[in-house]
C-alpha positions in Angstrom: 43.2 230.6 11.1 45.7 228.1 10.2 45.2 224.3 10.5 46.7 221.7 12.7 47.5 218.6 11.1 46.5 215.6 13.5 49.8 213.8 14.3 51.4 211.2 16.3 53.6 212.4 18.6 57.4 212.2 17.3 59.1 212.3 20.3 62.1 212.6 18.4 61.9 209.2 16.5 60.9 211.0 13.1 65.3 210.1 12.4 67.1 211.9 9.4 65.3 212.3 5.8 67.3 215.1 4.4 70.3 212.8 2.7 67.7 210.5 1.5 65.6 213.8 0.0 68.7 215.1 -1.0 69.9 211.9 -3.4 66.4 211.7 -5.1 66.7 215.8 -5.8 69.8 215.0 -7.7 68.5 212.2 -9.4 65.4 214.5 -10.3 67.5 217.3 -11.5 69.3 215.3 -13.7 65.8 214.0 -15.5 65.2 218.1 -15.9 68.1 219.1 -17.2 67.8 216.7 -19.6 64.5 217.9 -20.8 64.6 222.0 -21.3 60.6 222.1 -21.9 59.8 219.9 -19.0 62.4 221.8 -16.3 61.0 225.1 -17.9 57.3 223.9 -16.5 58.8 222.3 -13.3 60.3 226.0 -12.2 57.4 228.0 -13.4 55.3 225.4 -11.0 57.8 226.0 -8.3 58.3 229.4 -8.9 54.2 230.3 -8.6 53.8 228.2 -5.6 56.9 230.5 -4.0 54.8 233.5 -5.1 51.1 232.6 -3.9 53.0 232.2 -0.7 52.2 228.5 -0.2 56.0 228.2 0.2 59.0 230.3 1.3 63.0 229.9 2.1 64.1 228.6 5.0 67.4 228.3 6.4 68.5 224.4 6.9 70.8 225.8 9.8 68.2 227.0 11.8 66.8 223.7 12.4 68.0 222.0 15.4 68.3 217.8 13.8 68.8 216.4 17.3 65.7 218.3 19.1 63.1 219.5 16.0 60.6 217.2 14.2 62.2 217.8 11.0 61.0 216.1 7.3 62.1 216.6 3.8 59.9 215.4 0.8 61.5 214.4 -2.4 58.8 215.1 -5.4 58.8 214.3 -8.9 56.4 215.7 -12.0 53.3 213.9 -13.3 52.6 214.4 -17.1 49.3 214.4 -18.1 48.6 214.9 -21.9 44.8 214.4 -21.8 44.4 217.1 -19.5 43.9 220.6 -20.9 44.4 222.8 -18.5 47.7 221.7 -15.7 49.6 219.6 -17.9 52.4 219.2 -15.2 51.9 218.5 -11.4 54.0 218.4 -9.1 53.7 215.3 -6.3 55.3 214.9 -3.3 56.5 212.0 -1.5 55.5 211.7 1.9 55.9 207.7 2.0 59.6 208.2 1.8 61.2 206.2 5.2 64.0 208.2 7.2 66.9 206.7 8.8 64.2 205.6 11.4 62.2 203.1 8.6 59.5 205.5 9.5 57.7 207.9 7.4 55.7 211.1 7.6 52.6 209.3 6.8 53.6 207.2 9.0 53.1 209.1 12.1 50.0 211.1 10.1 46.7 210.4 11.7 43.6 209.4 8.8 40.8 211.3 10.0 37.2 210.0 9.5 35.6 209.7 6.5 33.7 213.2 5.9 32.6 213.1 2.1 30.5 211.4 0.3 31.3 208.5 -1.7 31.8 208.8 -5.3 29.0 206.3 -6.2 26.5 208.6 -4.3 27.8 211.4 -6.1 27.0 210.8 -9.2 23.9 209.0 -8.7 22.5 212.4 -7.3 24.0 213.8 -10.8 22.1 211.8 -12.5 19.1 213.0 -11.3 16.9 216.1 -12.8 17.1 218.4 -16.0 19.6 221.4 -15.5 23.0 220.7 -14.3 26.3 222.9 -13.3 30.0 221.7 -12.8 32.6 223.1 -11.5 35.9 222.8 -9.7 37.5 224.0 -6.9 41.0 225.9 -7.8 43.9 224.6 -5.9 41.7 223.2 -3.0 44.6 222.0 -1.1 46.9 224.9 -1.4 44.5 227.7 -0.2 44.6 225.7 3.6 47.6 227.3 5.8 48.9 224.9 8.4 50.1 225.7 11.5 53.9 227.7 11.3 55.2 224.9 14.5 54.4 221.5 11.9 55.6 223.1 8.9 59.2 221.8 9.7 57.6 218.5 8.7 56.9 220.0 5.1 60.2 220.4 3.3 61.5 220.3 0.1 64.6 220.9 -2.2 65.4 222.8 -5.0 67.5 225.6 -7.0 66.8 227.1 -10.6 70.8 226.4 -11.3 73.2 223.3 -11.1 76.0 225.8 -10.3 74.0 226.8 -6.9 74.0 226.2 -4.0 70.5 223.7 -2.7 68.2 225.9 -0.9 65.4 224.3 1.5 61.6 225.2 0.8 59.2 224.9 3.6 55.5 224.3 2.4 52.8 226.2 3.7 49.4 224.6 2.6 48.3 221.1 2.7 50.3 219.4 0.5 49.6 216.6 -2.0 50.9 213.4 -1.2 50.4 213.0 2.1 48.3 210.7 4.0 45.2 212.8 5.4 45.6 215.9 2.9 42.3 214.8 1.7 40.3 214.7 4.9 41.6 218.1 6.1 41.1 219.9 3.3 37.4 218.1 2.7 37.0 219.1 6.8 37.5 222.5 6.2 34.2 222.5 2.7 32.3 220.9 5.5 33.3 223.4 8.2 32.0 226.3 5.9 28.9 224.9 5.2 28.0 224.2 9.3 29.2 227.8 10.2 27.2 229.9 7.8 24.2 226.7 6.7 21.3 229.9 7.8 23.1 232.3 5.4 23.7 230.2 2.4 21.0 227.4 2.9 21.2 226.3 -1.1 24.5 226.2 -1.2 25.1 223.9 2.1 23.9 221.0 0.4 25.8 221.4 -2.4 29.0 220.9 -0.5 27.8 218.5 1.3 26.3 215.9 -1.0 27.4 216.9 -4.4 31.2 217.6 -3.6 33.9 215.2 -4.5 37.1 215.9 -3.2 37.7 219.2 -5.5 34.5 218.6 -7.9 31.3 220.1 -7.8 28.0 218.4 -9.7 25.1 219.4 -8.9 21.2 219.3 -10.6 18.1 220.8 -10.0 14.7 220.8 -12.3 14.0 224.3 -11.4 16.4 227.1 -13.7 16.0 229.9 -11.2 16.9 227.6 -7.9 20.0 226.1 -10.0 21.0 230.1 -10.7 21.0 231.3 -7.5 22.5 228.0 -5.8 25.3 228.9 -8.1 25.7 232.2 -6.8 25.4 230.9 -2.9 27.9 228.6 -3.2 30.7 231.1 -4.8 29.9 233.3 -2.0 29.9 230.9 0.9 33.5 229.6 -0.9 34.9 232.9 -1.2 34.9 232.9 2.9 37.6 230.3 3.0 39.3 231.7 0.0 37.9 229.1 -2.2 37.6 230.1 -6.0 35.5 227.9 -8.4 36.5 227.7 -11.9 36.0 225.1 -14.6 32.3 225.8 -14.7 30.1 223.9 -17.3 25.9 223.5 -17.9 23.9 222.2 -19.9 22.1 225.8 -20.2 23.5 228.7 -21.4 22.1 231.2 -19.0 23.4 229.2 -15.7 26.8 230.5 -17.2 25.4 234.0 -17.9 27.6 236.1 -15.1 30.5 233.5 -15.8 34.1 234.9 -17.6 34.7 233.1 -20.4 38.0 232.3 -19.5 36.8 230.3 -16.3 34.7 228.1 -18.4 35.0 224.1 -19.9 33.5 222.6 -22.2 34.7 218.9 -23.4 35.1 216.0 -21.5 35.3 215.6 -17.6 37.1 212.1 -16.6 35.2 210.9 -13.5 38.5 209.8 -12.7 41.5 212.1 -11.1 44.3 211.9 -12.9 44.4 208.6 -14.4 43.9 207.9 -17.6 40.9 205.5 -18.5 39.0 203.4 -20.4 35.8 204.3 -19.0 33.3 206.9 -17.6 33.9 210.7 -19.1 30.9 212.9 -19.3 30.2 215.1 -22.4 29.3 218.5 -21.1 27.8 219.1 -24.4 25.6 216.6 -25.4 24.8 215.9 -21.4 25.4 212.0 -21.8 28.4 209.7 -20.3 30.4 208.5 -22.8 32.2 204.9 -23.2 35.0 205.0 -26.0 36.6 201.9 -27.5 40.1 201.3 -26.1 42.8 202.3 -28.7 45.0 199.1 -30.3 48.2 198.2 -28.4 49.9 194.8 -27.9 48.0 192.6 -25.2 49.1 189.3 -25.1 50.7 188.2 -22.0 49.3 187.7 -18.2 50.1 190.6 -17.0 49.8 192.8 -20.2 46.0 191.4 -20.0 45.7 191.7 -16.5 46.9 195.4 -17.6 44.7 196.3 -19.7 41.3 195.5 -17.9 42.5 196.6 -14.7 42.4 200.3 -16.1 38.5 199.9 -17.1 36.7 202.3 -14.8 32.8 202.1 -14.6 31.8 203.4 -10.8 28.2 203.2 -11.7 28.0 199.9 -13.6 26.8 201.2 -16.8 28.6 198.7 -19.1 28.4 195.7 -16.3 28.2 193.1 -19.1 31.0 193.7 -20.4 32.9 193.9 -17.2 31.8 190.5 -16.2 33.7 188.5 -19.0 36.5 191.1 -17.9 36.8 189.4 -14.6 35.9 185.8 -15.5 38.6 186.5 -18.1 40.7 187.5 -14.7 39.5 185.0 -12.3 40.6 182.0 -15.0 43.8 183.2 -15.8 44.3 183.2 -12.2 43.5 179.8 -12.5 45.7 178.5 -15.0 48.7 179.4 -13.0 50.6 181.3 -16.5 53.8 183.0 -15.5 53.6 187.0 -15.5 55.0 187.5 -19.3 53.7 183.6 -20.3 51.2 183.9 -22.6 47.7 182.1 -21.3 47.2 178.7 -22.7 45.1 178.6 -26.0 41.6 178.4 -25.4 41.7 181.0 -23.3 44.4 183.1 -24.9 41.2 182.5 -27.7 38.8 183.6 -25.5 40.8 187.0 -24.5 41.5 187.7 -28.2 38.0 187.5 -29.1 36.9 190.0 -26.1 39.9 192.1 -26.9 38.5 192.6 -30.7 34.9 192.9 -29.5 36.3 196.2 -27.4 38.1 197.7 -30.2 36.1 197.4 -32.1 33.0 198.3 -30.7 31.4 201.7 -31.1 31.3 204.6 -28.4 28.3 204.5 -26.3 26.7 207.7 -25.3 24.6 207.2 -22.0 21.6 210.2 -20.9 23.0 211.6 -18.0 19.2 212.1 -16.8 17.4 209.4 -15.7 13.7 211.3 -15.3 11.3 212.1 -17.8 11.9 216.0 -19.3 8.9 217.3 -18.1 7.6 217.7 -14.8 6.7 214.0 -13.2 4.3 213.0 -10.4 5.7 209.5 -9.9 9.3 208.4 -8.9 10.0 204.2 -8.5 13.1 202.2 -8.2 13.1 198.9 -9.9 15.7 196.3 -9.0 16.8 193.0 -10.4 19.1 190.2 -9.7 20.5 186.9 -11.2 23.2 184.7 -11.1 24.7 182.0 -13.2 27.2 179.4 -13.3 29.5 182.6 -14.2 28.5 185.4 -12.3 26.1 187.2 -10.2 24.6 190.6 -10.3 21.8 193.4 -10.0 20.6 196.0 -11.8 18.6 199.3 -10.5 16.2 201.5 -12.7 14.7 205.0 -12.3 10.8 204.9 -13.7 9.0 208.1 -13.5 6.0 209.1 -15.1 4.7 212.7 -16.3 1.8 214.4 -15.4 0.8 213.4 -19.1 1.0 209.7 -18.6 4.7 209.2 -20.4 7.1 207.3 -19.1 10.7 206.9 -18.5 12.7 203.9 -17.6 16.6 204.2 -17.5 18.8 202.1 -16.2 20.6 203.7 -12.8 23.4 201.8 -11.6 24.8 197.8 -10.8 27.1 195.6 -9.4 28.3 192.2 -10.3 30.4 189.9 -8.8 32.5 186.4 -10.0 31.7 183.3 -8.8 33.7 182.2 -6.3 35.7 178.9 -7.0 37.4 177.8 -3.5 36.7 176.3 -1.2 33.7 174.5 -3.2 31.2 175.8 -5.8 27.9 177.3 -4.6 24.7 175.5 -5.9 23.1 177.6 -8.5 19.7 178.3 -5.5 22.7 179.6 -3.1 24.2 182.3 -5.9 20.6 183.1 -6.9 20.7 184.5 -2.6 23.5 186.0 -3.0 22.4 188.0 -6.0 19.3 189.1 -4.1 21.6 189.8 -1.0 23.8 191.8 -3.4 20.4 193.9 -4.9 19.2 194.5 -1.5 22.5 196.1 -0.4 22.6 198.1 -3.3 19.0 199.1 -3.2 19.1 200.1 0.3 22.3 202.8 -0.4 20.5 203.7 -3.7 17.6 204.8 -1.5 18.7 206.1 1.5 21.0 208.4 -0.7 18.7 209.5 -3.8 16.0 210.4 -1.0 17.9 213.1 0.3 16.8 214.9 -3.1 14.1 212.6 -4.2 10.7 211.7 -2.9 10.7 208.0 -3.9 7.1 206.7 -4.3 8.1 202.6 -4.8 10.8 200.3 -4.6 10.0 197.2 -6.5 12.8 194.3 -6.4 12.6 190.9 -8.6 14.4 187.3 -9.0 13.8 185.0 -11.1 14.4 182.4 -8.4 10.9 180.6 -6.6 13.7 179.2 -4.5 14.9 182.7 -3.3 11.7 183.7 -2.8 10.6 180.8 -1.1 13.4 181.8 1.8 12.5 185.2 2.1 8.5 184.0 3.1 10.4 181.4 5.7 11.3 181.9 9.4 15.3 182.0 9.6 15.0 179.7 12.6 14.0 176.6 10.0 16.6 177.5 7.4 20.6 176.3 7.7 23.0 178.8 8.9 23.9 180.2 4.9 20.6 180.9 4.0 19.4 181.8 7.2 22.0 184.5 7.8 21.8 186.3 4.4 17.7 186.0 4.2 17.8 187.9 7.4 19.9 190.6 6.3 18.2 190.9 2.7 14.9 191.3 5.0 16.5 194.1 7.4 17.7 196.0 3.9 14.4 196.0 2.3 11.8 195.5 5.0 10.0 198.2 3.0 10.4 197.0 -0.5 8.3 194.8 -2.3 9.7 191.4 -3.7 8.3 189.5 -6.5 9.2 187.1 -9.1 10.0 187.7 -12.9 10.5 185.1 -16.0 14.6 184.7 -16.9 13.9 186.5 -20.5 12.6 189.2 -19.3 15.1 190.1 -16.0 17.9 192.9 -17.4 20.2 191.3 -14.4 20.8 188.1 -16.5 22.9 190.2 -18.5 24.9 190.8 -15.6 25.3 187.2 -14.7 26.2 185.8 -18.4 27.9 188.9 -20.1 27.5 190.3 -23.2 29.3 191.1 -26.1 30.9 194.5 -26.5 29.3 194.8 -29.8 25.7 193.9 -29.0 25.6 196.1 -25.7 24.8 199.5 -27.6 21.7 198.4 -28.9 20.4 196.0 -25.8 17.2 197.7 -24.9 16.9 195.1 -22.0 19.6 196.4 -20.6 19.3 200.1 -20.7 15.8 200.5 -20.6 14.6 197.3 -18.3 11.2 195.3 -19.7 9.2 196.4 -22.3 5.8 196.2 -20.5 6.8 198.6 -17.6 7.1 201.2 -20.1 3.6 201.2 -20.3 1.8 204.1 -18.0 -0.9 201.4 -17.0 1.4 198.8 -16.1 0.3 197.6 -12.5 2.8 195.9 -10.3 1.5 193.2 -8.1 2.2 191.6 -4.5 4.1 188.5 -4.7 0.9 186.9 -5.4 2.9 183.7 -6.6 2.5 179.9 -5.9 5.9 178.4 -4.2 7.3 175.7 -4.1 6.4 172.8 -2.2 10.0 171.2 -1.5 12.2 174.3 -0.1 15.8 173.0 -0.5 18.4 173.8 3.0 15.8 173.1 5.6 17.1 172.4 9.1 14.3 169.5 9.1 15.9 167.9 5.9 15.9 164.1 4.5 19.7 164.5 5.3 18.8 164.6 8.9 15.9 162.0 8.1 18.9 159.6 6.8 21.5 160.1 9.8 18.4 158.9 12.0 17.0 156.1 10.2 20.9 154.7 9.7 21.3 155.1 13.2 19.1 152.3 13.9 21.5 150.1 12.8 24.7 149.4 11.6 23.4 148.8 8.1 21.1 150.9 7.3 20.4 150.1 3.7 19.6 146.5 4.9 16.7 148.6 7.8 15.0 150.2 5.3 15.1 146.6 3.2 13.5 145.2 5.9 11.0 147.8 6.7 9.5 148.7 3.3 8.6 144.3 2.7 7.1 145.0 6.5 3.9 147.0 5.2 1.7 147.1 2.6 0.1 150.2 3.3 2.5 153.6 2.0 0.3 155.8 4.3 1.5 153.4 7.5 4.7 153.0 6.0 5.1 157.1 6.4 3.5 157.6 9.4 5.2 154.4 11.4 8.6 155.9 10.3 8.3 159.2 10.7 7.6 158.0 14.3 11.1 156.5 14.2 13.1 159.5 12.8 11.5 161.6 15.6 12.0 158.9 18.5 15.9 159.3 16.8 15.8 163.3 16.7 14.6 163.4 20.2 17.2 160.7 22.0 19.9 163.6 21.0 21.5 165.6 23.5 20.2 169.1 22.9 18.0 168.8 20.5 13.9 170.2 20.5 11.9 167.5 21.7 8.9 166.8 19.9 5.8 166.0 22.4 2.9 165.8 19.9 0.5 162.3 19.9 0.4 162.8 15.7 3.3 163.2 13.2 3.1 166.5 10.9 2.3 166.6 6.9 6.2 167.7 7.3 7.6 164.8 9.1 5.5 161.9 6.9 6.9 163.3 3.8 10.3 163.8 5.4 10.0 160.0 5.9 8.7 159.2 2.3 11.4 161.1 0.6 13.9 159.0 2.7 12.0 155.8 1.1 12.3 157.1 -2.4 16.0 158.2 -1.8 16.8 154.4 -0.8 15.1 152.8 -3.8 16.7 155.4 -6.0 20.1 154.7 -4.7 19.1 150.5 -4.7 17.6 151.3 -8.6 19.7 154.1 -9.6 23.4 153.3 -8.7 25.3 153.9 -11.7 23.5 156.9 -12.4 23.3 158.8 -9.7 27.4 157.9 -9.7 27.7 159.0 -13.2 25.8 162.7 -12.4 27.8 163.0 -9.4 31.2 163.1 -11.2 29.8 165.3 -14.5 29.2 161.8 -16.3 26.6 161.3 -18.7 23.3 158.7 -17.5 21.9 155.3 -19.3 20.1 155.6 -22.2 16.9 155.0 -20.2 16.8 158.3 -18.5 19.0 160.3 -21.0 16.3 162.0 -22.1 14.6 163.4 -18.6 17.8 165.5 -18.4 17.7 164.1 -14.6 19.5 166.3 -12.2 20.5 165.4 -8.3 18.6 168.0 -6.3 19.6 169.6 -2.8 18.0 166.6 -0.5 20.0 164.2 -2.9 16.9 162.9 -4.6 17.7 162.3 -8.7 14.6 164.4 -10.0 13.6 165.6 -13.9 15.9 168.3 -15.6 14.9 169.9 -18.6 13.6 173.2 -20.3 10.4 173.8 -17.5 12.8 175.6 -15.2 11.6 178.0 -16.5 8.1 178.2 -16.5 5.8 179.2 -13.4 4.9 176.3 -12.4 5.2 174.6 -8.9 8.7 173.0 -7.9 7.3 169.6 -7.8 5.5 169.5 -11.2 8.8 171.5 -13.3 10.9 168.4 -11.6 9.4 165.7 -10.8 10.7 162.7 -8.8 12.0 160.0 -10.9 10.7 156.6 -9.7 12.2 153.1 -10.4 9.7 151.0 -12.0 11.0 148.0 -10.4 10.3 149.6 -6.9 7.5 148.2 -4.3 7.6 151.8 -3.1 6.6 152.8 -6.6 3.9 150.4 -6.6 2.6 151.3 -3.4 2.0 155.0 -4.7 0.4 154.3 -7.8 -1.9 151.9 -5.8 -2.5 155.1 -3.2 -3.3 157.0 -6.0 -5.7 154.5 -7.3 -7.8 153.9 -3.9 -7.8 158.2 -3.3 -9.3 158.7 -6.5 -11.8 156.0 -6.4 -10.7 153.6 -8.4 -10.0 155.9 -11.8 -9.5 155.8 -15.1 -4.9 154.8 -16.1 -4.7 158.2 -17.8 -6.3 159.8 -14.9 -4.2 158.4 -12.1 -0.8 159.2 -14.5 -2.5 162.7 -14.5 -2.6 163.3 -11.1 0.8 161.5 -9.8 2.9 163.5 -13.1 1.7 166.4 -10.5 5.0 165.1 -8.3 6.3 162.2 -9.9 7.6 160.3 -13.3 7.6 156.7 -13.4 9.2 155.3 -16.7 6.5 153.2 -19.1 4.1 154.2 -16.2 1.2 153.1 -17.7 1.8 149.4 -18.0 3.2 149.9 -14.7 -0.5 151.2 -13.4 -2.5 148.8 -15.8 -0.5 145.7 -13.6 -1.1 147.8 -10.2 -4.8 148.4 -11.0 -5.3 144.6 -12.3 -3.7 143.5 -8.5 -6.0 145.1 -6.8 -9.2 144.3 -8.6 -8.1 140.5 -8.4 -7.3 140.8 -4.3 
């Protein structure tokens, strides 16, 4: 029954096409007759699609221009010399505008999306020992379409200069045109819900592992893959579908198979472009990344070129991808006209990427992901990271045998650039968004390899406490940013298991720094994921770790502290001034000004009045963080200055590698990042020997541990703070008090 092609309606606006069709014929047959070979394989095209009947004469005169919906299509050949089979394809132009400014694709109605996404496609191929692929022969072209709309499918041509131009009207869907690919996809799917109780192995088939007109499918039982194979040539044959093109990694899949309607080579995951990316070897059942040949790539847009034809839908070679697009995002950047070469140092850096990819050696890439023999246990291990470059996540496939071996490939990723504009993320923000990004990507991994896999685990790490730290928090406490994305990240994997994992062991910082073309190959980090989780007794364990104590983009924040306490008065540097020389006690000092910041929260309109007789652990150290903050920024000045414009500090704290953190408090850098130790004790507050405040802790800290030993008290306060020459500083403290 033929098809109706969901349309607009005209009502005669569709305006005049033929003179337009009819210039870019001439122009066309001028390119052929100039090429004997290439007209040769333009009228055999045109001549087969006249005798499979998916086009026949017309007469222009019987079409009434004024009252009939009318459109010609100019066309043009696309050469392909990579492809072994149809070297020459015709395409025609349905974008062309009519007298009107409108087009046939114009008044062409989409359709909904009815097929799989290519992503999910080959993630299912990657999946299980036997394999068949095959292709669907002129999927478009064996759909009729209604006789009343094929006016709207016309076309020009003779086989001589010296005749006269005839007028071809197009039978089939026809390539080119807006929703070819939905009806044509429609009509697979159709099939597959009409006669699913017939054919029930080969419904799946078309409608999970179909893309467009490609067929991959696996199985780990021979004899299910064998007869799927024969289902799904038989359910095809009922729309007058014929499958050729057919390749296995097993001989006797192919047994009943004509020689003649078999490949065996290459298949580009990519239609009809050609690539510098994914192809997958049919005989040695791996994907395969080749180095891009030698040509001249020097300017903007000759680089911009160049990566823009890299095609990686799975993420395989992410690394490399990632100085790609930095590469990209800086060259943006420097504002270089289109055919100006970039400026040096990063004309430098492009060079040095550019040899790294030539000269780089293929990489072949297991197309299965799961151990050879029969397994009892399927996980999914994620991981994310993000830099001051880039962030990204990785996903692996671990299974383990009934023997106890085990297999850990990497799957898939993404990775995205920093953004620059409108301001740069803190590095605790990009950390989120790499989780963010895992948990999306986990979630579609998931819900897509479980329609063919039982997945027994899904375990996801960061390397960020911080990260973590948000996930365990309510969303009501956190600011807008985080709160927003921790809550989604939560909804994605509300059955997953989160934990943390050290920066040298976490496959995903290759993501977020890059890696060299050349090294890639042999990076068993990235391919194969941690070494200890190879092991068959690994044990993976709850997010068992200690957090830590100061969670950075808190609603309660000593930001919101500040605004109160300078509220008080119009100098607010010269309140606090006054108030710390007030007491002698830091424990009254806390608690009589955390009284204040709370009488300030509370006198504003609409905020959550706090009723409680006591102030919380939160609110005192709220109010003692604001104390430190002020002598910091009495003590500290030039420094903090010279850290907020990317200067370097005095001599006196050079080597503390300070850093400012997220409440503004300046707080000890260094190498301890990353360890696993608690927030407070990997940066510790940096306190201003001159400070009362400071004095007032250490003499805390004396009374609490009953009068103890100097090394014992800079013990306990190195736990949260560093005081420079801090045991003369607690010898004088110590002496004070034993004299009063």
């Amino acid at each position: 029954m033929p098809l109706k092609i969901p349309i607009y309606d005209v009502n005669n606006t569709l305006g005049n096409s033929l003179v337009l069709a009819m210039r870019r014929f001439l122009n066309l047959e001028k390119r052929l007759h100039k090429d004997e070979a290439l007209f040769k394989e333009y009228q055999s095209f045109i001549h087969e699609y006249i005798d499979l009947g998916h086009a026949s004469y017309v007469d222009i005169s019987s079409y009434d221009f004024n009252k009939d919906a009318v459109y010609f299509m100019p066309h043009h050949p696309v050469i392909r010399e990579n492809v072994v089979s149809t070297r020459l394809r015709t395409v025609f132009d349905g974008s062309m505008k009519t007298t009107n400014k409108i087009s046939l694709n114009d008044i062409m109605l989409n359709g909904p999306v009815v097929q799989n996404e290519l992503f999910d496609t080959l993630l299912l191929f990657r999946l299980n020992k036997y394999f068949f692929a095959c292709d669907i022969r002129r999927m478009f072209r064996n759909v009729l379409i209604e006789k009343s709309q094929r006016s709207l499918q016309n076309i020009l041509w003779r086989d001589d200069p010296h005749e006269s131009i005839k007028c071809l009207q197009l039978n089939t869907i026809t390539y080119g045109l807006k929703n070819s690919s939905f009806l044509a996809t429609r009509c697979l799917n159709e099939l597959a819900y009409r006669f699913k109780n017939e054919y029930p192995l080969a419904v799946p088939v078309i409608l999970n592992a179909t893309y467009v007109d490609d067929i991959l499918y696996t199985h780990n039982d021979l004899n299910v893959i064998i007869e799927t194979k024969g289902q799904l040539s038989q359910l095809l044959s009922k729309g007058s579908f014929f499958l050729h093109k057919w390749s296995a990694n097993d001989s006797s899949i192919l047994q009943d198979i004509p020689k003649e309607q078999r490949y065996s080579g290459e298949i580009n995951m990519q239609k009809d472009v050609k690539t510098l990316g994914l192809n997958f070897d049919v005989n040695s059942d791996t994907f395969k990344f080749s180095p891009p040949p030698k040509q001249s790539v020097k300017t903007k847009r000759e680089i911009l070129s160049f990566i823009s034809k890299f095609y990686d839908p799975l993420g395989l070679i992410g690394p490399i991808f990632v100085q790609a697009k930095h590469i990209m995002q800086k060259l943006w950047l420097s504002k270089t006209d289109w055919d100006s070469i970039p400026p040096p140092e990063l004309n430098n850096k492009w060079q040095s990427l550019y040899n790294d990819l030539t000269n780089m050696s293929s990489i072949h890439i297991e197309r299965n992901t799961m151990c050879k023999s029969e397994h009892q246990t399927f996980q999914l291990i994620g991981f994310s990271d993000a830099s001051n470059v880039a962030y990204g996540c990785a996903i692996y496939v671990r299974t383990i045998d009934m023997q106890g071996k085990v297999q850990m490939s990497l799957l898939c990723s993404k990775s995205r650039i920093n953004p620059i504009a409108p301001k740069q993320l803190t590095i605790p923000r990009l950390e989120l968004n790499a989780a963010l990004l895992l948990a999306k990507l986990a979630s579609k991994v998931y819900n897509t390899i479980s329609q063919k896999q039982i997945v027994n685990e899904v375990h996801l790490y960061t390397d960020s406490q911080v990260v973590l730290a948000w996930l365990k928090t309510d969303p009501i406490k956190l600011k807008s940013y985080i709160a927003n994305r921790t809550k989604l990240i939560t909804e994605c994997t509300n059955n997953f298991n989160w934990s943390y994992i050290q920066t040298d062991k976490n496959p995903a910082d290759c993501l977020s720094r890059g890696t060299s073309p050349c090294d890639l190959p042999n990076h068993h980090l990235w391919w194969s994921g941690p070494k200890e989780m190879s092991d068959c007794n690994y044990k993976f364990k709850n997010c068992t770790y200690q957090l830590p104590e100061d969670i950075p983009e808190i609603k309660c924040s000593q930001n919101e502290a500040v605004c109160a306490a300078v509220s008080l008065s119009s100098n607010g540097s010269s309140f606090l001034d006054n108030f710390i020389h007030k007491y002698s006690d830091i424990n009254r000092m806390k608690r009589v000004l955390a009284y204040v910041i709370r009488f300030c929260n509370n006198s504003k309109p609409n905020s959550a009045k706090i009723k409680e007789n006591f102030v919380s652990f939160a609110e005192t150290n709220n109010a003692l963080s604001l104390l430190i903050k002020h002598e910091q920024l009495k003590y500290f000045s030039k420094d903090l200055n010279a850290l907020q414009n990317g200067m370097q500090v005095q001599a006196s704290l050079r080597g503390l590698n300070p850093f400012i953190d997220a409440h503004g408090l300046l707080r000890v850098g260094g190498r301890l990042q990353h360890s696993g130790l608690p927030y407070n004790q990997m940066h510790q507050i940096i306190l201003p020997r001159q400070s009362l405040i400071t004095c007032m802790i250490i003499e805390n800290e004396h009374n609490k541990l009953l009068h103890a030993s100097q090394k014992l008290i800079l013990s306990s306060l190195n736990q949260r703070y560093w005081i420079v020459n801090a045991l003369r500083l607690i010898k004088s403290v110590i002496f004070k008090c034993i004299t009063e």
